[in-house]
N, C-alpha and C positions, 0 to 999 in steps of 0.2 A: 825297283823289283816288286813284282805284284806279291800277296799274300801265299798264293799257292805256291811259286816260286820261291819265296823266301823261306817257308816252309821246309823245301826239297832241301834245300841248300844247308839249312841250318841242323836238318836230320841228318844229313850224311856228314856233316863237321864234325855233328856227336856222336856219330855210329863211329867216327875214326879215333875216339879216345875213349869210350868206356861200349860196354854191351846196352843196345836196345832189345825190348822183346815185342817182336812184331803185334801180338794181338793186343798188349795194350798202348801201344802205338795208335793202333787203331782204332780201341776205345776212346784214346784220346781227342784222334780226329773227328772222332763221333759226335765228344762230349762240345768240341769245338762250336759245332753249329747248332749245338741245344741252345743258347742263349748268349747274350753279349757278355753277359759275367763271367760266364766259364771262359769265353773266349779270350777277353783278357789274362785271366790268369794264368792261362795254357798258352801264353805268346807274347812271355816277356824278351824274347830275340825279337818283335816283330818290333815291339815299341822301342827297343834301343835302334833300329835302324832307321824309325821315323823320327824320333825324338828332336837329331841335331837339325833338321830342315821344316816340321812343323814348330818347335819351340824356341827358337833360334836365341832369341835374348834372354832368354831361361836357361839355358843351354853355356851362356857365361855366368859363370857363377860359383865362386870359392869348392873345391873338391872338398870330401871327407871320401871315408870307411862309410859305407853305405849297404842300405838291403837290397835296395834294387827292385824284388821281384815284391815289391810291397802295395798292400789291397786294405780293405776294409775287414776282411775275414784271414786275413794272414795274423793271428793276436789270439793267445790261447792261457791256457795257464799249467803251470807244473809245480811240483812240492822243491822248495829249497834245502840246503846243506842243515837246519831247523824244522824242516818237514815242515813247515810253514807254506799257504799257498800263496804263488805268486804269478803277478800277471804278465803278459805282456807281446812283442813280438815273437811268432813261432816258429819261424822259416828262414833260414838264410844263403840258400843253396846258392844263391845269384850277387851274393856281395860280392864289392868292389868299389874302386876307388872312383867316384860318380860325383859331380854336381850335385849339391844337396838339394835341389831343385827337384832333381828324377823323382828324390822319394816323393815330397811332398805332395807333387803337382800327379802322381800315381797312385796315391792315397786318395785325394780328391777326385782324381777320376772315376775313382771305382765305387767311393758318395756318388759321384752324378750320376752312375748308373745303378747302383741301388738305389737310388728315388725315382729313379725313371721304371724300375722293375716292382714300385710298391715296396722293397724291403726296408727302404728308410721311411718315415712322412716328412720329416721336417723340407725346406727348400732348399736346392743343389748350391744359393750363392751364401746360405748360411748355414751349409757346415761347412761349405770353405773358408768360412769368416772361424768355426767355432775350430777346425784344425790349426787354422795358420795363427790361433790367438794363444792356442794350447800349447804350441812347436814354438815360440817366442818366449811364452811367460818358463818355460824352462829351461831355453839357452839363458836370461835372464836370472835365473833364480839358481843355475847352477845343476840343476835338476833332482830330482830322485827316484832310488829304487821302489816297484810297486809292487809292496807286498800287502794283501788282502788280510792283514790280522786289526789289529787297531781302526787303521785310519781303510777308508772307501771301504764303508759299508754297502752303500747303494751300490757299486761295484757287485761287491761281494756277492749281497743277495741278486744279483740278475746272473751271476754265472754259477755261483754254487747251485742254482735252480736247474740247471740244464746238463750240470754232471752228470754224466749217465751211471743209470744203475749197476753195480757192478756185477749181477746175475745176469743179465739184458746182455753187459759188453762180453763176458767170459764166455758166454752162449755161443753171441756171435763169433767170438775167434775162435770154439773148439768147432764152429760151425765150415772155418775157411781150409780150404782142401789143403792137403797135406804136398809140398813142392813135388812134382814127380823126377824131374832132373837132380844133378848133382849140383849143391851149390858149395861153390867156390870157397877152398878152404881158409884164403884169408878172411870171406867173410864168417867161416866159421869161426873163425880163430879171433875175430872182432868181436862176437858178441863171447865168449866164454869171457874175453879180459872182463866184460859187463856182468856178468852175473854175479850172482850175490856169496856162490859158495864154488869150488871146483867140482868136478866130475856129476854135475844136476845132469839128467837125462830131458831131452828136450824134443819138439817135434819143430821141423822147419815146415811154414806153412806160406801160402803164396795171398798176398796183400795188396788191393788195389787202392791205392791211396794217391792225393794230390793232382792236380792237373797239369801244372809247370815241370815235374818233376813225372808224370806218368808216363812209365817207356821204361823207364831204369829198372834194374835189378834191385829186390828190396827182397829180404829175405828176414822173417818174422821166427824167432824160436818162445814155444810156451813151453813150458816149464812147472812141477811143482814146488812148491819151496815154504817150509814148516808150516805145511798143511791150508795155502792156498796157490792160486795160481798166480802166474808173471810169467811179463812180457819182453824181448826186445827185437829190436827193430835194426838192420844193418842196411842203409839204403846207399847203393853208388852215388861216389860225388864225380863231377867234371867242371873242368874252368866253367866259370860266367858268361853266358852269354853275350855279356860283353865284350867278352873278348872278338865272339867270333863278328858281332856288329863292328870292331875296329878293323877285322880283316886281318887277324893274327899280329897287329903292328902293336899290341901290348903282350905284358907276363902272364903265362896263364896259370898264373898259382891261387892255386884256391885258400880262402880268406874265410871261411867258415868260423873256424874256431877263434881266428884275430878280431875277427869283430865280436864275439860273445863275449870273449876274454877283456876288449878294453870299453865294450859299455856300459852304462851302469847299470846294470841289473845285476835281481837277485837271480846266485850260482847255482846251475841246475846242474847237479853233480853226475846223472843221466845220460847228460848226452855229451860225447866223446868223438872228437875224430881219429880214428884207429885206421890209420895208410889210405886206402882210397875209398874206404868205407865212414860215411857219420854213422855213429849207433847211437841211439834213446830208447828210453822206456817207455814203454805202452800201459797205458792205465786207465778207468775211468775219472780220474783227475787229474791228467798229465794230453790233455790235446788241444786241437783248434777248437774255438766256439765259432758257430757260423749265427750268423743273424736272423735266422730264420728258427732256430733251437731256442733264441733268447725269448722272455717275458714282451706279452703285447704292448702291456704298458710302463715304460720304459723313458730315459731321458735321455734322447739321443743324441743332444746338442752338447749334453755335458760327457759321454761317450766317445765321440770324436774329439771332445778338446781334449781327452786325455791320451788316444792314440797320437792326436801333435805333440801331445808331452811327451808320451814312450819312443816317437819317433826323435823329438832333438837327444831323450837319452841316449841314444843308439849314436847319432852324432858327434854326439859328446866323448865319445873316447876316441877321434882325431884331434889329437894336439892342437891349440890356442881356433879351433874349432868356431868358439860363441862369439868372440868378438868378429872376427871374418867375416858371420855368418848374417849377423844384427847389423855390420854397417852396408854388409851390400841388402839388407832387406829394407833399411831405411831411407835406397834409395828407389826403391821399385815403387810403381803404384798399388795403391790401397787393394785394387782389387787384380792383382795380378794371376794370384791363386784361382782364383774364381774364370778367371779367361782364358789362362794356357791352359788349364784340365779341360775347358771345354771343345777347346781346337783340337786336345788329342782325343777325347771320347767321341769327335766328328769321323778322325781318323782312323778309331778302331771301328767304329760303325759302319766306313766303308768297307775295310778288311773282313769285319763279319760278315756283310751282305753279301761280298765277292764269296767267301771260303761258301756260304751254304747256296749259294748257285752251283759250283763245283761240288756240292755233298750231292745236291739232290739229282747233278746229271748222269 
């Protein structure tokens, strides 16, 4: 099934379980053919349906709780139950029970093509070396949580630098139009449970955020609250794309909050699955960092081995997980990582090429 088609197919699976809104739909499709990065992340249904016939012995490989829809810019940071700031993966709309391979060899792919886009410098076979060393030495070490107080300073200072201003971020969101429809009262009713006091007066406002997830109803309430402002965020959930690449022949229970719940990270008390809405807060310390926001000079080798680390923590809460994981990766070769991310960045290069033929006719 070609790209456009699988497209077709995948919209209308999702239009039959939760609301799309057609014009960012469309923005979507837009952002699809601006470049091979966006395309990726806006077509994780594409990749689960190449995945078992381009990866095939990748493809066998011990299951976990997995992210799925995981990139290079999917890793952000939020305040813990300590208000302490903490880092790590940001997104998990598309977990499920995956081959830990997907993630890895998906991570790496989207290194190959941020070096190939100039956003990385370092070479495409060494950060596959510096994830896959990163994602080991913490099955290995048992893992842990990463909180930016003490320890990773170097960390620290590359993303506290790109926190946005909170005059800059509040601008912009009293800047984003006011929803003109009615939204749906359980998502009303999702984000009150979130807010900090009862009866806050709030303005729901319309937010275009994310590319995997752009289409969904996402409804934003600002709020005052002892004399500054807050945010949150109600976005529709729906099964995994997964699901719908097996062709409905699995569960479509969404797995959002089971995999927060059992990896190890530090608890972002924020975000909440409330029925078929996830809600979080919005903040200028509380998002994605993209790579492009980060400091030029930078250590990107040591960057990525720590996304392989945040990545086996996320692993790590599928039960007896690390050993499974270590004896089938000691039997693979050395450069494995390095080879299947590159057959499937072949593979989305030809999906992008096709989709922006089809944009431009």
């Amino acid at each position: 099934m070609r790209i456009v088609k699988a497209t077709q197919s995948y919209e209308t699976w999702l239009g039959k379980r939760i609301v799309l809104l057609p014009a960012d739909v469309k923005r979507k499709h837009a952002a699809m053919a601006e470049g091979v990065f966006p395309f990726l992340r806006a077509t994780f249904y594409r990749w689960m349906q190449l995945w078992p016939d381009v990866c095939e012995a990748e493809n066998r490989a011990p299951e976990i709780l997995g992210v799925g829809d995981l990139h290079v810019e999917n890793f952000g940071t939020w305040r813990d139950v300590e208000g302490r700031l903490a880092w790590g993966i940001n997104d998990f709309d598309e977990a499920y029970n995956i081959p830990y391979t997907i993630d890895l060899v998906r991570l790496a792919a989207s290194a190959h093509i941020a070096v190939h886009a100039a956003q990385l410098q370092l070479d495409a076979k060494d950060a596959c070396d510096a994830i896959l060393a990163g994602y080991k030495k913490s099955l290995e070490t048992g893992g842990h949580v990463i909180v930016l107080a003490e320890e990773h300073p170097w960390l620290r200072s590359m993303v506290t630098g790109v926190l946005r201003d909170p005059v800059q971020f509040w601008a912009k969101m009293d800047a984003l139009p006011t929803w003109k429809g009615a939204a749906p009262n359980s998502a009303r009713k999702a984000i009150e449970r979130m807010l900090p006091a009862k009866g806050l007066k709030y303005r729901i406002v319309h937010r275009v955020a994310g590319l995997g997830s752009l289409g969904r109803e996402r409804y934003v309430a600002v709020a005052e609250y002892e004399g500054a402002k807050i945010a949150r965020e109600a976005k529709a959930m729906a099964p995994s794309a997964c699901v719908w690449a097996a062709k409905g022949r699995v569960s479509e229970r969404i797995e959002y909050e089971q995999i927060m719940d059992r990896a190890l990270r530090a608890t972002d008390p924020f975000v909440k699955l409330k029925g078929r809405w996830i809600v979080r807060r919005l903040a200028p310390d509380c998002s994605r960092v993209e790579l492009s926001s980060m400091p030029r000079e930078r250590d990107e080798a040591r960057l990525l081995h720590l996304m392989g680390f945040e990545t086996a923590n996320v692993h790590l809460g599928t039960a007896r997980a690390a050993r499974a994981i270590l004896r089938d990766l000691a039997k693979r070769p050395r450069t494995w990582l390095h080879e299947a991310s590159t057959k499937m960045v072949k593979a989305t290069m030809q999906d992008w090429k096709q989709w922006r033929r089809g944009a431009d006719s």
